[in-house]
C-alpha positions in Angstrom: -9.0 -36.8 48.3 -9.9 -35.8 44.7 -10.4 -38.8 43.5 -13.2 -39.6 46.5 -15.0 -36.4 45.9 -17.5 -37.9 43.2 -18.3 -41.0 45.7 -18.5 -38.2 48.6 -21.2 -36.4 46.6 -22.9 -39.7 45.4 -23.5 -39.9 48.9 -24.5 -36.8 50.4 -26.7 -36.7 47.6 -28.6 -39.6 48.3 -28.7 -39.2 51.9 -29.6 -35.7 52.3 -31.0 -34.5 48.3 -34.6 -35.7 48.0 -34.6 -37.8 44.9 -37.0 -35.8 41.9 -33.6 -36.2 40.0 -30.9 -38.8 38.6 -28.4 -37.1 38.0 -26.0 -39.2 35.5 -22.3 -37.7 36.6 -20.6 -35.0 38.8 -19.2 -31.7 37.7 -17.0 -30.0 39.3 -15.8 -26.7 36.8 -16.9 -25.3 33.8 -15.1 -23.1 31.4 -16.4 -22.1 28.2 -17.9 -24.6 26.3 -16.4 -27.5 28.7 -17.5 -29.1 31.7 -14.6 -31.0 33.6 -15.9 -34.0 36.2 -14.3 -34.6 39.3 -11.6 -36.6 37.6 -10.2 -33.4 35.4 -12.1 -35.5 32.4 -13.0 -32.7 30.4 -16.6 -33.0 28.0 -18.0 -30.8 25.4 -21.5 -29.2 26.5 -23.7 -29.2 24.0 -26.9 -28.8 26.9 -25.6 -25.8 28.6 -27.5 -27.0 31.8 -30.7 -27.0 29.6 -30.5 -23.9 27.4 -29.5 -21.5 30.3 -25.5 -21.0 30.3 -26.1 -20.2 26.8 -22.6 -18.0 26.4 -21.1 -21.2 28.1 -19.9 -21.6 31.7 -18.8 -18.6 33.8 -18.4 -16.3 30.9 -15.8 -13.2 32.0 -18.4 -10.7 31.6 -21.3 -12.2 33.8 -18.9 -13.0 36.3 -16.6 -9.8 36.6 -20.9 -8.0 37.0 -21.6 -10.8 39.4 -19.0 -10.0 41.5 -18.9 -6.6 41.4 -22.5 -6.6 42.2 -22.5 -8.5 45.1 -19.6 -6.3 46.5 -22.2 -3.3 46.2 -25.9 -4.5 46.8 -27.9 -7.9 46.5 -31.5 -7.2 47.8 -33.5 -4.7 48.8 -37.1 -6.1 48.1 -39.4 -4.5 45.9 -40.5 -2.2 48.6 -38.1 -0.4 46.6 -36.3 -0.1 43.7 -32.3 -0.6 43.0 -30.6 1.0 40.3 -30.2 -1.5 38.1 -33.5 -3.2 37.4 -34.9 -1.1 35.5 -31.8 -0.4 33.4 -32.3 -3.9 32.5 -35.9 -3.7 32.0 -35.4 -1.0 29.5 -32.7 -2.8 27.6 -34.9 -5.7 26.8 -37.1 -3.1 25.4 -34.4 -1.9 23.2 -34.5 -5.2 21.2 -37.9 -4.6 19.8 -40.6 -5.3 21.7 -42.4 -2.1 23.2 -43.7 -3.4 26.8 -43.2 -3.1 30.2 -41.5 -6.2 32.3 -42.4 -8.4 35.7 -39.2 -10.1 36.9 -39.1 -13.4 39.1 -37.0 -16.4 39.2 -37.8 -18.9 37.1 -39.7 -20.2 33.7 -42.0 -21.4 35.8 -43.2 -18.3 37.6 -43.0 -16.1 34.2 -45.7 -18.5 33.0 -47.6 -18.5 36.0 -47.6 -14.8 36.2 -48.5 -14.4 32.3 -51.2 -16.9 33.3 -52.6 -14.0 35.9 -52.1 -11.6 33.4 -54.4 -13.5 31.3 -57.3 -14.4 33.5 -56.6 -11.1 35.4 -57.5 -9.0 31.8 -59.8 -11.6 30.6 -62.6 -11.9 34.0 -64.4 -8.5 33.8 -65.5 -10.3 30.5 -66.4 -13.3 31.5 -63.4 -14.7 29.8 -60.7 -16.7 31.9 -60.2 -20.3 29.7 -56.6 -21.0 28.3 -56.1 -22.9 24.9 -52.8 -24.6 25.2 -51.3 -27.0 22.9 -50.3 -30.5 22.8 -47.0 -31.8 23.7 -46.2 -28.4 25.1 -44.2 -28.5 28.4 -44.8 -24.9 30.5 -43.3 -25.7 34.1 -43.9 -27.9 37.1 -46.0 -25.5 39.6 -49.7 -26.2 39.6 -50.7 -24.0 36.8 -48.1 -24.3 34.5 -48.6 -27.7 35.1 -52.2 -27.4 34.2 -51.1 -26.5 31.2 -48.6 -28.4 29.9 -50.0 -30.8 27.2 -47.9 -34.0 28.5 -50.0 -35.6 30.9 -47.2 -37.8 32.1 -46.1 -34.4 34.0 -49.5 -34.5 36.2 -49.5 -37.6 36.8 -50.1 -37.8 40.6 -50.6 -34.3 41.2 -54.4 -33.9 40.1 -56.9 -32.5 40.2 -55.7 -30.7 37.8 -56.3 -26.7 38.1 -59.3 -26.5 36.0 -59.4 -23.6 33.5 -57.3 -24.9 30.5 -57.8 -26.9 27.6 -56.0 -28.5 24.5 -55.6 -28.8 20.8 -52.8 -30.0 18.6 -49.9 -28.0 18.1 -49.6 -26.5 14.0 -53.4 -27.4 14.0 -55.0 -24.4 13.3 -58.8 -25.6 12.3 -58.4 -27.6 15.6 -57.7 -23.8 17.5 -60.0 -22.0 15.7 -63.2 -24.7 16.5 -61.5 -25.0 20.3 -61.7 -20.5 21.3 -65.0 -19.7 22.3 -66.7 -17.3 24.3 -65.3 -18.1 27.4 -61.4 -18.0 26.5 -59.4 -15.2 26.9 -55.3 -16.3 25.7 -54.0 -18.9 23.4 -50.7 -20.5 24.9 -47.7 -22.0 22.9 -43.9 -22.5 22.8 -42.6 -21.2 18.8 -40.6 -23.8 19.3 -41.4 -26.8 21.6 -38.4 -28.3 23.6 -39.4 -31.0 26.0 -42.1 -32.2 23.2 -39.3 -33.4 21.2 -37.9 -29.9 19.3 -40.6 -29.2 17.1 -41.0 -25.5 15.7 -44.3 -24.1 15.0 -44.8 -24.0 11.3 -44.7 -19.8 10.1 -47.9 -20.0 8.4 -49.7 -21.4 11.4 -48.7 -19.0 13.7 -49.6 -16.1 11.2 -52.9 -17.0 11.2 -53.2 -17.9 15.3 -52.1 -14.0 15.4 -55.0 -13.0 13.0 -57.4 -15.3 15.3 -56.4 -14.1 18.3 -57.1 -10.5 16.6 -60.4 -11.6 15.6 -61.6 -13.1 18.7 -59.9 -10.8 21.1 -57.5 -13.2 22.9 -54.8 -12.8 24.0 -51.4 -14.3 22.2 -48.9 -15.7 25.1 -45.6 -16.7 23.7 -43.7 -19.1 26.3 -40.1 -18.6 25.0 -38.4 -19.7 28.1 -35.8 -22.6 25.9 -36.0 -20.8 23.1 -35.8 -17.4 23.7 -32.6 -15.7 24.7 -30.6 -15.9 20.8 -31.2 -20.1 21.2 -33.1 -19.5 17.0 -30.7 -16.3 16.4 -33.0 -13.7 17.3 -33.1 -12.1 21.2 -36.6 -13.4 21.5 -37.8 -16.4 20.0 -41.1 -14.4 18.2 -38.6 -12.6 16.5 -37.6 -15.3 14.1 -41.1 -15.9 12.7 -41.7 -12.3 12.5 -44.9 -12.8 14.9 -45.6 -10.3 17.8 -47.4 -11.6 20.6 -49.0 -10.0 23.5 -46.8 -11.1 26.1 -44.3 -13.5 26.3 -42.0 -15.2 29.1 -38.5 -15.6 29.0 -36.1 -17.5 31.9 -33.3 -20.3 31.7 -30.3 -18.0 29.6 -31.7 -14.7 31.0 -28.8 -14.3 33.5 -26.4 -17.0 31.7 -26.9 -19.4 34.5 -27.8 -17.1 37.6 -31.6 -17.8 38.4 -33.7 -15.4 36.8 -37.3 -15.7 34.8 -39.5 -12.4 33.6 -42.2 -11.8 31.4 -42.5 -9.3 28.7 -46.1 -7.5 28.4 -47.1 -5.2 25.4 -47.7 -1.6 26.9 -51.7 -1.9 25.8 -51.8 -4.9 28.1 -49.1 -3.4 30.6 -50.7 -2.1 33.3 -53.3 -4.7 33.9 -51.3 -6.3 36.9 -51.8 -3.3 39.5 -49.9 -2.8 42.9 -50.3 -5.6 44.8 -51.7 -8.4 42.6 -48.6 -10.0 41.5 -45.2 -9.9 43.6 -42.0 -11.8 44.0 -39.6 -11.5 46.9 -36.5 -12.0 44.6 -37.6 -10.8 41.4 -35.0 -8.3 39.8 -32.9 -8.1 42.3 -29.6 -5.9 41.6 -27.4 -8.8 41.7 -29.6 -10.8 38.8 -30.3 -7.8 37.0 -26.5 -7.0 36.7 -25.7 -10.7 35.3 -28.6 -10.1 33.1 -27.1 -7.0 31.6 -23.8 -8.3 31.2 -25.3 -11.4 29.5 -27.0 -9.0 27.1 -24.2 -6.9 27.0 -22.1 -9.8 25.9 -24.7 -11.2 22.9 -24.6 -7.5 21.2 -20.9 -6.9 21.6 -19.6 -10.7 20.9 -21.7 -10.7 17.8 -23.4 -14.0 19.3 -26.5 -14.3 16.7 -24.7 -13.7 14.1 -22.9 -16.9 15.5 -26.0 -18.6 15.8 -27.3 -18.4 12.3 -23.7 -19.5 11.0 -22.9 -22.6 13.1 -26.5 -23.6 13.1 -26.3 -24.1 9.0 -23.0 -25.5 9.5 -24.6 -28.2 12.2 -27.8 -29.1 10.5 -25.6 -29.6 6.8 -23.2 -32.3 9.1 -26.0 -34.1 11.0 -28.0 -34.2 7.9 -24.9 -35.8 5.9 -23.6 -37.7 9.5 -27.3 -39.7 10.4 -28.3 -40.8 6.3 -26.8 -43.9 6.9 -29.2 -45.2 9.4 -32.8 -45.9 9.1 -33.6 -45.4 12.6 -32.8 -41.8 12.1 -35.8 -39.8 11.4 -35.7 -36.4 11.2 -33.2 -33.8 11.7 -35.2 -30.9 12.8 -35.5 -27.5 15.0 -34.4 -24.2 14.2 -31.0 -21.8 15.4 -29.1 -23.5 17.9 -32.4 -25.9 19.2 -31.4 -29.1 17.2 -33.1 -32.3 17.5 -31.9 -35.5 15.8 -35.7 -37.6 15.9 -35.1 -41.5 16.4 -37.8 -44.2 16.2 -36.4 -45.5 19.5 -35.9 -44.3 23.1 -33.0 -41.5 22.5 -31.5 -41.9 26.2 -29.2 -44.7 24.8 -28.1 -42.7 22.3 -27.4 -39.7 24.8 -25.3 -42.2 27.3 -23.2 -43.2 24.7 -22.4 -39.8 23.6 -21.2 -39.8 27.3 -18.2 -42.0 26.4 -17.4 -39.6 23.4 -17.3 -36.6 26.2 -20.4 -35.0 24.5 -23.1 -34.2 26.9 -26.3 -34.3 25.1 -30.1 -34.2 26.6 -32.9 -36.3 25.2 -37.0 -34.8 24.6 -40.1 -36.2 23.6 -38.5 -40.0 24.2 -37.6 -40.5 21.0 -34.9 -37.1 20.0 -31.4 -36.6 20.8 -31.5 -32.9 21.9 -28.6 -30.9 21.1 -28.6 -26.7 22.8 -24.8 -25.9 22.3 -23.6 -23.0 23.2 -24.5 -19.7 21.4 -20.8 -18.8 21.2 -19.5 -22.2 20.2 -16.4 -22.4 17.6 -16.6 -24.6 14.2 -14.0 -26.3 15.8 -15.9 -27.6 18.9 -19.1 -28.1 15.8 -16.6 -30.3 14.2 -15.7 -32.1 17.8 -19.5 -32.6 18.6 -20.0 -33.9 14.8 -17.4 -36.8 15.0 -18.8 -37.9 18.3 -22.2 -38.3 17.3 -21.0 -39.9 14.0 -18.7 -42.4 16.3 -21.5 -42.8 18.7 -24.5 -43.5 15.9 -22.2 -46.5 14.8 -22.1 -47.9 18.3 -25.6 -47.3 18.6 -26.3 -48.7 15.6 -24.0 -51.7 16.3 -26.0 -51.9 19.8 -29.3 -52.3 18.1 -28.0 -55.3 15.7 -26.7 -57.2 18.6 -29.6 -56.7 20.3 -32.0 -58.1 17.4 -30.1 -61.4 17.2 
């Protein structure tokens, strides 16, 4: 029976899923750092289901608050309030930025409502144009669509929602000459993750703070991969020491249970008023209790002190690892966000990985994407480095056969 159940997913998948994905294999646990296929073949997870089980899968503490949680209360609606939301609300707080919180589902919606916070603030002055940047990826509803720099996302879908615009990401001349009049927030990721891993440089953002000042714009921060201890600080702003005005956060929020917010300085706080924003399953008492316990976890697990020390431990053995080969550009990123930049399509790279049981992800084409776990051990560093050494050589042996 077992050894049917990936072919009897195969196919209920294709005959009942609609097909936006392609998904490569089928999982049937995860523990930890490890995902185990339907065949007990167990595989080292350095993507973490895209930066969002980032204490690895089903870690005790989530679960034991998930279940105890659902044993007492999922959902009430916001007609009300549950006891734990705002518990959770105030805890974020409690890491250093003084603001107030609006709690939905996904990255998506936390940039779509920072987006209504924007034009919301910014239309009793005429103001309600968003610079965003290119290469930047911000979600796949209409507006975050609108402003995602990657036109390959839109393709299909236009006309576009009209109302953004965009300049090249660490170009600050380019910002300054684009904000005019008529703009009222200046978008970004610190770090960009489907653009191919590519931080924003500290002295760049510095000065986009200062603009912003100047001009009175807004500063929106969308930290939905990066935030969440992914550079070794709780929220991504936090590692380039610049504060902006709000700031979306999603993916690792709940260590895997769907949850998205956005974080709003108190001067900008109240500018969303009863009724013109809402979310039927925002902060719930069942996704603000796995929220806690994920938080919960990262203080008392010492997780970003993790971070910082198998990040300079990974970076030193990809550096040493990929200096052999020529088609290896860069290795780049920041914390626990590690891109490895090729000059080639990185997908081939990633599958062969696969037969080294290390899952990988790919961005911008051309980067091997590597979001291990927060919590992960020197030993599984050392695993994840002799399969990507192994699987450079093949790669590398691929790309000699193939030039004959």
């Amino acid at each position: 029976m077992n050894g049917d159940l990936a072919g009897q997913t195969r196919e209920l998948f294709s005959e009942y899923v609609m097909p936006t994905y392609a998904p490569l294999l089928v999982f049937e646990r995860g523990e930890g750092a490890y995902l185990y296929d339907t065949e007990k073949r167990r595989y080292l997870d350095f993507a973490c289901g895209i930066s969002v089980c980032n204490l690895g899968h089903c870690h005790p503490k989530v679960t034991a608050a998930i279940c105890e949680q659902a044993g007492k209360l999922v959902h009430v609606s916001n007609l009300y309030m549950n006891t734990v939301m705002p518990k959770l609300a105030a805890k974020l707080a409690s890491f250093g930025f003084d603001g107030k919180v609006f709690f939905c589902n996904s990255g998506s919606e936390a940039n779509e409502g920072m987006i209504k916070l924007a034009r919301k603030w910014g239309n009793p002055q005429g103001k309600n144009r968003i610079v965003c940047m290119e290469n930047s990826f911000h979600g796949r509803t209409l507006a975050a669509l609108a402003a995602t720099g990657r036109a390959k996302y839109r393709k299909g879908f236009e006309p576009d929602m009209p109302g953004f615009s965009f300049v090249p990401f660490n170009d600050f001349d380019a910002l300054k000459n684009a904000i005019a009049g008529d703009v009222c927030a200046v978008l970004l990721e610190p770090l960009q993750g489907e653009g191919g891993i590519i931080p924003a440089d500290l002295e760049y953002l510095k000065k986009v703070r200062a603009l912003c000042d100047e001009m009175g714009v807004l500063l929106l921060f969308d930290e939905v991969q990066c935030g969440m201890g992914r550079l070794g600080t709780l929220f991504a702003h936090q590692t380039f020491g610049v504060k902006p005005d709000a700031f979306s956060m999603a993916k690792a929020l709940a260590n895997g249970f769907p949850m998205g917010a956005f974080m709003v300085a108190r001067e900008y706080a109240d500018t969303l008023t009863v009724g013109s924003h809402a979310s039927t399953f925002g902060g719930t008492a069942l996704a603000a209790a796995a929220a806690l316990a994920t938080l919960d976890a990262i203080e008392t697990e010492h997780v970003l002190d993790n971070v910082k020390k198998q990040s300079e431990y990974l970076f030193s053995g990809l550096r040493r690892i990929v200096a052999p080969y020529g088609f290896v550009k860069a290795v780049r990123g920041r914390g626990l966000m590690i891109g490895v930049v090729l000059d080639v399509p990185a997908v081939g790279l990633q599958k062969i990985l696969f037969d080294y049981d290390l899952i990988t992800l790919t961005a911008g084409e051309t980067v091997l994407r590597l979001l291990p776990p927060l919590n992960v051990s020197r030993e599984q560093c050392d695993m994840a480095l002799a399969a990507i050494e192994k699987g450079l050589a093949d790669f590398a042996a691929q790309r000699k056969e193939q030039e004959k």
